[in-house]
BAKOL-323126 format. One record per atom (N, C-alpha, C): residue number from 0; atom name; x, y, z. Coordinates in steps of 0.02 Angstrom, whole numbers, plus 50000, padded with zeros to 5 digits. Layout:
<atoms>
   num   atome    east   north      up
   NUM      CA       X       Y       Z
...
</atoms>
This chain:
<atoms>
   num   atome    east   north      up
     0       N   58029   56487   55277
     0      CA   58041   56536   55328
     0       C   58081   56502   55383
     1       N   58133   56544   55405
     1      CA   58171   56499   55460
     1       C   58157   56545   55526
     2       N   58135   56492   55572
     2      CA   58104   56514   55622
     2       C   58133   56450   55686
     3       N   58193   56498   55713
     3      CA   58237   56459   55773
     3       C   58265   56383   55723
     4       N   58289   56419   55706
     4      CA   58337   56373   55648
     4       C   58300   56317   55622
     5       N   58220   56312   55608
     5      CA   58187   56263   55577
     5       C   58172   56299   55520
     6       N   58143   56255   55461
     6      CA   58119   56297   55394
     6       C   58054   56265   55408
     7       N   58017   56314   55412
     7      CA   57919   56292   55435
     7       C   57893   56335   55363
     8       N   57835   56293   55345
     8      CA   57811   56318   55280
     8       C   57751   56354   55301
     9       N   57713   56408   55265
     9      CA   57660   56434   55304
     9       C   57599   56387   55274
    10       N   57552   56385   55287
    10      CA   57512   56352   55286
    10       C   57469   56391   55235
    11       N   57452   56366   55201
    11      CA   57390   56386   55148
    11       C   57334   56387   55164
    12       N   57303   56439   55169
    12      CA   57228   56457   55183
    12       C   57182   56474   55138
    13       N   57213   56451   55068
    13      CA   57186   56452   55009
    13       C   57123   56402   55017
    14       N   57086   56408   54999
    14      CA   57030   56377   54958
    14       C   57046   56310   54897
    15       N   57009   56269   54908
    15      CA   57042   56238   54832
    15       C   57023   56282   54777
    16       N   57024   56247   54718
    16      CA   57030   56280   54680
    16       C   56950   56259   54635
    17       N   56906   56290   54612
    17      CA   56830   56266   54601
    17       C   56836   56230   54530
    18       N   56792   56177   54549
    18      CA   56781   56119   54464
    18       C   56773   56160   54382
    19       N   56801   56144   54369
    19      CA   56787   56171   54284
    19       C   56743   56181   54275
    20       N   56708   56221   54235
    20      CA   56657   56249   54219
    20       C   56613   56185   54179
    21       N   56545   56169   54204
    21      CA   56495   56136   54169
    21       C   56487   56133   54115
    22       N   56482   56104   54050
    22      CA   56449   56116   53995
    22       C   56373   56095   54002
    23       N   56331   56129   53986
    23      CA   56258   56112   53989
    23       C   56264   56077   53928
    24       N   56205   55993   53951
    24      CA   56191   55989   53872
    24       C   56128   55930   53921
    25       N   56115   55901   53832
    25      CA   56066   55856   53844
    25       C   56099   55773   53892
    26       N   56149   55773   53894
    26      CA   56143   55720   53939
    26       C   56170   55723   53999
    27       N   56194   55797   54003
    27      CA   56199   55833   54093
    27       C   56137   55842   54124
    28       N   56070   55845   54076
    28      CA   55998   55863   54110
    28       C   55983   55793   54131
    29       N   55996   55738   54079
    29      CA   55965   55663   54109
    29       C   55996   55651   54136
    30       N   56067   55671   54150
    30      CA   56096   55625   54216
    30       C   56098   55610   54311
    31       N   56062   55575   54306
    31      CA   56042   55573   54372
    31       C   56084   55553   54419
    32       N   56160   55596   54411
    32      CA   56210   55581   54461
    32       C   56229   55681   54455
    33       N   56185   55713   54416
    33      CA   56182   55783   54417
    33       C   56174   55809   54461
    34       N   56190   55857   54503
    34      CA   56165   55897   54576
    34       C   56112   55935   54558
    35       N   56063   55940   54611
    35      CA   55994   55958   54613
    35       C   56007   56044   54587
    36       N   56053   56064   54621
    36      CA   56060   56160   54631
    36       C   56070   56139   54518
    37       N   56130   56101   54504
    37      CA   56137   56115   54413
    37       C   56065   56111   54391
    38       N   56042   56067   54402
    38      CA   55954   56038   54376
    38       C   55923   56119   54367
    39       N   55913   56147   54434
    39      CA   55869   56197   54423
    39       C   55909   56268   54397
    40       N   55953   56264   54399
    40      CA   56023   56316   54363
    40       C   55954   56290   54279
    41       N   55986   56238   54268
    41      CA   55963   56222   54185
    41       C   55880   56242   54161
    42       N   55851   56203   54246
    42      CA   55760   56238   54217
    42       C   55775   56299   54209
    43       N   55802   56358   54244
    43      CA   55775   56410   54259
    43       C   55819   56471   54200
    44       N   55871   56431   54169
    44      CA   55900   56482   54135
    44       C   55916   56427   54037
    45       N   55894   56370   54044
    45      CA   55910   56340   53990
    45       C   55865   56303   53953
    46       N   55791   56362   53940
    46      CA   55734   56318   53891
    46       C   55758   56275   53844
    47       N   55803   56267   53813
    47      CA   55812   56231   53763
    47       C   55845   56156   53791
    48       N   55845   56170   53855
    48      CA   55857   56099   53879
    48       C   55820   56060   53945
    49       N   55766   56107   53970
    49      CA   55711   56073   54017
    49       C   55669   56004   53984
    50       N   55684   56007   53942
    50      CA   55617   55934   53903
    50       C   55668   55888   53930
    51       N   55736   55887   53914
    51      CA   55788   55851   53954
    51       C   55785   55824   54025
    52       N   55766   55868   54074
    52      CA   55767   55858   54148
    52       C   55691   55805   54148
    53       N   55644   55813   54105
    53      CA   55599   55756   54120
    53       C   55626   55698   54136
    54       N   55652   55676   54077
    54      CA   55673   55617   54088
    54       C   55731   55592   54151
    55       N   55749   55639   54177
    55      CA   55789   55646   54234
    55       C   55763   55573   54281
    56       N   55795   55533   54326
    56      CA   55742   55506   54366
    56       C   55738   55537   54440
    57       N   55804   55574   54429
    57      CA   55831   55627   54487
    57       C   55777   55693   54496
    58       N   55730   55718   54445
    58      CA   55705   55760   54455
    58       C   55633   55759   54504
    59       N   55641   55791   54531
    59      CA   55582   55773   54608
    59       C   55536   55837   54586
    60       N   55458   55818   54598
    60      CA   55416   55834   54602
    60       C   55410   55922   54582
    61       N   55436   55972   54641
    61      CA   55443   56037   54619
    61       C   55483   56037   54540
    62       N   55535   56022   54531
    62      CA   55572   56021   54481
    62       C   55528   56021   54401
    63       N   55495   55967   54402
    63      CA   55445   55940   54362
    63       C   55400   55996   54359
    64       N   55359   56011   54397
    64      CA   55298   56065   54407
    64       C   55324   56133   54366
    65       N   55399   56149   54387
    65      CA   55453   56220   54362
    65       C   55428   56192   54304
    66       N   55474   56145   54277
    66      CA   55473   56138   54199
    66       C   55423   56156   54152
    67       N   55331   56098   54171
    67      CA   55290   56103   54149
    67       C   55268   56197   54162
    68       N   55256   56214   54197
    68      CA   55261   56273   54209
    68       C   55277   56333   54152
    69       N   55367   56336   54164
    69      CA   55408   56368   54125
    69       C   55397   56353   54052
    70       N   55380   56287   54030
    70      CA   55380   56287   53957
    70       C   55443   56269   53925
    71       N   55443   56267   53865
    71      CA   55507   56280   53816
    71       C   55514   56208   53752
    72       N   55541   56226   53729
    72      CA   55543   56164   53669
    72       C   55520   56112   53673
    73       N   55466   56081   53665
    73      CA   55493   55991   53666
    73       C   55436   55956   53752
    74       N   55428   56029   53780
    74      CA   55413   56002   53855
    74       C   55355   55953   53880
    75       N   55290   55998   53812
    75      CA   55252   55967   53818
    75       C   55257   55879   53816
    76       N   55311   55880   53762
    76      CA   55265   55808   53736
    76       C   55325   55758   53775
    77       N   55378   55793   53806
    77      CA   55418   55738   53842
    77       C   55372   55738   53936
    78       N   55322   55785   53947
    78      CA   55304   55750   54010
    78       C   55245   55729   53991
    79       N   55221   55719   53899
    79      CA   55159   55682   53891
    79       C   55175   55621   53870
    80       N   55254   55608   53862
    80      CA   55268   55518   53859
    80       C   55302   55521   53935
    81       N   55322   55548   53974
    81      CA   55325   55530   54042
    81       C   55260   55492   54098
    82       N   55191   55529   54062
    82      CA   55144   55542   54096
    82       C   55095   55454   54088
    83       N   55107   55482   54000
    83      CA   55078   55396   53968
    83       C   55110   55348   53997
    84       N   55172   55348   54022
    84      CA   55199   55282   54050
    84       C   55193   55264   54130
    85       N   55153   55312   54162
    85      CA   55146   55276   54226
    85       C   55077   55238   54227
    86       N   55102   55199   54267
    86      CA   55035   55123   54277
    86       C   54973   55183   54292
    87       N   54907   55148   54262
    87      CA   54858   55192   54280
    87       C   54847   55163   54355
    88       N   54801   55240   54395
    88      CA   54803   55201   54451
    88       C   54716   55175   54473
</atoms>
């Protein structure tokens, strides 16, 4: 645009542009560099991959409780080797 004989560009007020779409899987649930909001995206809509978020080390307390809770494949027995492995107290 020439404006008093300069060419000024307009400025973009665009937004960037949003990250590619996630693939859910089993080692997006263990990864504990995962964002908390994906974690519970996965409890709350992806039974077939909450036994996954156990092993999370990222998964905090509520998270855990959802899972056991919610149920789904596998859940029981990955927060009953989670459970066996803490020091008795």
């Amino acid at each position: 645009m020439l404006c008093n004989g300069v060419n000024r560009r307009r400025r973009s007020t665009r937004a960037a542009p949003p990250p590619p779409p996630l693939r859910l899987s089993p080692l997006l649930a263990c990864d504990p560099a995962t964002a908390p909001e994906v974690l519970w995206f996965i409890a709350e809509h992806e039974p077939e991959l909450r036994r996954w978020l156990v092993a999370n080390p990222s998964a905090d307390a509520a998270l855990l409780e959802y899972v056991a809770q919610a149920g789904g494949p596998g859940v029981n027995r990955a927060l009953t080797i989670l459970l066996d492995g803490l020091p008795a107290a």
